[in-house]
C-alpha positions in Angstrom: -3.6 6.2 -20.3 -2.3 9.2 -22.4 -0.1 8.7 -25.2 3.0 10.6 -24.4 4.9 8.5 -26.8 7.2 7.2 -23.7 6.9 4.5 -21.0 5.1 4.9 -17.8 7.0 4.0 -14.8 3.6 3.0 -11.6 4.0 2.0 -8.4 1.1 0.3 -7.1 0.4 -0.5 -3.4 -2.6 -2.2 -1.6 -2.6 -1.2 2.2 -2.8 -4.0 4.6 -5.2 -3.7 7.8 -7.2 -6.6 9.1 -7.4 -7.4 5.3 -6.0 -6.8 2.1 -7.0 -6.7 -0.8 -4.4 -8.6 -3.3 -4.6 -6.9 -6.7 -3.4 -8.0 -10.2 -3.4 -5.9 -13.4 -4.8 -6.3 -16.6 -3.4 -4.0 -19.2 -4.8 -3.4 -22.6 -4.6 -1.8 -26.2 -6.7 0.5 -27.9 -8.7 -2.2 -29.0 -9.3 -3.6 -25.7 -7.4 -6.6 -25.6 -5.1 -7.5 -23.4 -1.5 -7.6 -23.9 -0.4 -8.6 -20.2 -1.3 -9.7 -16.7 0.7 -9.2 -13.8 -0.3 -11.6 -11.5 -0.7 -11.4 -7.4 2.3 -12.8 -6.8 4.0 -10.2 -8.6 3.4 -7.7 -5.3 5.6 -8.3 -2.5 5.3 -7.8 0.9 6.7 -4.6 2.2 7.0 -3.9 6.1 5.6 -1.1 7.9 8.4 1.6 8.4 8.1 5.2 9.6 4.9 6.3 8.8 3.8 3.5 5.7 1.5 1.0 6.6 2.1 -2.9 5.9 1.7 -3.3 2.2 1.6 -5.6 -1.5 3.7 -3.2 -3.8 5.3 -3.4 -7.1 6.7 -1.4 -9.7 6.5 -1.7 -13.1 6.3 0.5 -16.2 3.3 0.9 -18.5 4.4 0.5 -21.9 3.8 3.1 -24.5 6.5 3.7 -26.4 6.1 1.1 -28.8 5.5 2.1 -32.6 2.1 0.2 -32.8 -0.8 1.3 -32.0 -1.9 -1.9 -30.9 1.5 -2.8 -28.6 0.2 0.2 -26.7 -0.9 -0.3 -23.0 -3.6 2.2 -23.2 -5.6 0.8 -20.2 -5.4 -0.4 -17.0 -7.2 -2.9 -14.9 -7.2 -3.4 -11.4 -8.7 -6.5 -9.6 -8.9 -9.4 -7.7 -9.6 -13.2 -8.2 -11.5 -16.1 -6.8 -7.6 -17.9 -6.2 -6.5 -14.6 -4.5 -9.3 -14.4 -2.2 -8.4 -18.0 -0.5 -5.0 -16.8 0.2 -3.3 -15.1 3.2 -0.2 -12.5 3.3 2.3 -13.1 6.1 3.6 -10.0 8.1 5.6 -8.8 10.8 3.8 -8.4 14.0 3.5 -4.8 15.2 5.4 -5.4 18.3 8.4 -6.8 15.9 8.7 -4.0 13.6 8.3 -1.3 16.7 11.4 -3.0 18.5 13.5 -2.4 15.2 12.4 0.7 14.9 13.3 1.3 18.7 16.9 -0.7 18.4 15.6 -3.0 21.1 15.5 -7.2 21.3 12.8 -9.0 19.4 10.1 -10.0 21.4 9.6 -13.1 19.3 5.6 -12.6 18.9 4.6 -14.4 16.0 3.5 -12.8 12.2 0.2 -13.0 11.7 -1.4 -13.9 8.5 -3.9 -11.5 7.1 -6.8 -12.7 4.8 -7.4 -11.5 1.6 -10.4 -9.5 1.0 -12.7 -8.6 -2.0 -12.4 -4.7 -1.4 -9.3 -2.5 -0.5 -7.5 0.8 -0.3 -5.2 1.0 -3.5 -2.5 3.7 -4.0 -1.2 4.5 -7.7 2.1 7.1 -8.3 2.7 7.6 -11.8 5.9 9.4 -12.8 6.7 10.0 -16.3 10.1 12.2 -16.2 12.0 9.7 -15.1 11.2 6.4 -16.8 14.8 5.7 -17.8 15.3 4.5 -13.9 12.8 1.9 -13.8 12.9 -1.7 -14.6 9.8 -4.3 -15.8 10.6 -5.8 -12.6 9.5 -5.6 -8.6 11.2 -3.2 -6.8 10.0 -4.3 -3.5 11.3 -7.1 -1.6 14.1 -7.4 -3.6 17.8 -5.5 -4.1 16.1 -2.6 -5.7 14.8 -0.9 -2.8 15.9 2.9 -3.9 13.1 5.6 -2.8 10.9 6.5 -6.3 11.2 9.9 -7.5 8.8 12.5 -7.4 5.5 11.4 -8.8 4.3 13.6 -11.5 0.1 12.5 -10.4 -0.6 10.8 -7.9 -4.1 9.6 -6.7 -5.7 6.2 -4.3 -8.8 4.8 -5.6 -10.5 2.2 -3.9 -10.7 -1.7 -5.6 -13.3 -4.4 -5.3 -13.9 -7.6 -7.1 -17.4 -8.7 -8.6 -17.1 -12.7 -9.2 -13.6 -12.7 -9.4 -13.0 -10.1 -12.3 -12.5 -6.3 -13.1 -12.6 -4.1 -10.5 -11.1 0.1 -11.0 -10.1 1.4 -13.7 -7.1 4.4 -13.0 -6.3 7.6 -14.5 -3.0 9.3 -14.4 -5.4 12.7 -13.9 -6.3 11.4 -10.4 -6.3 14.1 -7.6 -4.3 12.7 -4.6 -6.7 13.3 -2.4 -6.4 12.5 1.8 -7.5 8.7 2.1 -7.4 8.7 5.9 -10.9 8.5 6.6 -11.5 5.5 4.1 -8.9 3.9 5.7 -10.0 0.2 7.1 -9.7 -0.4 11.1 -6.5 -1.9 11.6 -6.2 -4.9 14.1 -7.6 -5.1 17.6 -4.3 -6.3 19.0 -2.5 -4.0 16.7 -4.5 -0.5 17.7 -4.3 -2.0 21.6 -0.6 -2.0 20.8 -0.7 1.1 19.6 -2.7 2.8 22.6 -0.7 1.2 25.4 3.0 2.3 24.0 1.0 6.2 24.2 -0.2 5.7 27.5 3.4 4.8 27.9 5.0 8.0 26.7 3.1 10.1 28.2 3.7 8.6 31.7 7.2 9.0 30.7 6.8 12.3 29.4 7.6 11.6 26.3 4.9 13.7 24.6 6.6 14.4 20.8 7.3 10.7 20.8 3.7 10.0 21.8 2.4 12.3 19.2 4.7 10.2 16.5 2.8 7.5 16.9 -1.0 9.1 17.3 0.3 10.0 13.3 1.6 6.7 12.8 -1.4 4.6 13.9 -3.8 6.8 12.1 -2.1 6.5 8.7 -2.2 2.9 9.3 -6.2 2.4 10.3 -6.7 3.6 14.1 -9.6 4.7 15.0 -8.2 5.1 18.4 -5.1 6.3 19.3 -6.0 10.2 19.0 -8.4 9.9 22.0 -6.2 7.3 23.4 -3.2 10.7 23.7 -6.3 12.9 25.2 -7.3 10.8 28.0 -3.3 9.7 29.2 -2.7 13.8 28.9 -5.7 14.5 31.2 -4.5 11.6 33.5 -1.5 12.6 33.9 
């Protein structure tokens, strides 16, 4: 990390398709020691809305305002571990979140759980001219659910584990670049969801609404729903 002599304020959010990958940071000094872990249960679930995928997210603030050198978290560390990869993340089913979105009953479809994987998609949003807004603690899943303001870099890398240890290392130079196509495959049910409810608006003639959710399934994984829209248009 630079040293701008000021705090760092990171939101960091692992994507959740048929897997996830469940991150925890290591961040270090100078020196290369470490100076603090936040652990995987430190990112909370967040539910799909609008166009976001299901995600783990937190915030926190990378500290380097302090006067010592060595107090200063000059690197960061993202991986997962042996414990992680046994566990599972609960989330809302597809069909729940839709009928929220849509005002309409619950269809009562149970959450599935999704595994935890070695390898994931990993998005980092730094923001530097702001830090006075941000707390040490989660914003996600709790009362603190205000949006962030705008990043100052932003960038995804992708994160792996080798035997349970370190994984990517981030930059706040990173490019934002488009991560669609290294997106993983969301569920089966989920994209067959998806497809049916734009068959649906297009037999309803509903084509804008249809076209909202081509976007939305494709942000979250399809590989699908664009030819999906094609094929109900033609048969219409």
């Amino acid at each position: 990390m630079p040293d701008l002599g000021e705090d760092i304020p990171i939101t960091l959010e692992a994507q959740i398709g048929e897997t996830v990958f469940a991150p925890t940071v290591a961040l270090l000094n100078e020196n290369f020691e470490v100076l603090r872990v936040l652990t995987a249960d430190f990112f909370k679930y967040v539910e799909a809305k609008h166009f976001k995928p299901n995600m783990l997210a937190a915030t926190f603030k990378i500290r380097l305002a302090s006067g010592l050198p060595e107090e200063r978290e000059r690197y960061m560390i993202v991986y997962t571990t042996d414990q992680s990869l046994s566990d599972e993340t609960q989330i809302v089913h597809p069909a729940r979140t839709y009928a929220k979105a849509q005002a309409k009953a619950d269809p009562g479809l149970p959450d599935p759980l999704i595994p935890h994987s070695a390898m994931g998609m990993v998005n980092m949003t730094f923001n530097s001219a702001n830090s006075s807004v941000f707390s040490d603690q989660a914003w996600f899943g709790g009362k603190k659910e205000e949006p962030l303001p705008s990043p100052s870099s932003q960038g995804t890398v992708a994160a792996a584990s080798s035997a349970g240890a370190a994984v990517a290392v981030s930059s706040t130079n990173s490019s934002g670049t488009d991560n669609r196509t290294l997106k993983k495959a969301m569920l089966p049910e989920t994209e067959a969801f998806y497809n049916k409810l734009i068959e649906d608006m297009i037999n309803n003639d509903e084509v804008e609404k249809a076209l909202k959710l081509v976007e939305e399934a494709e942000y979250a994984g399809s590989r699908s729903a664009r030819n999906t829209f094609i094929e109900a248009v033609k048969n219409k």
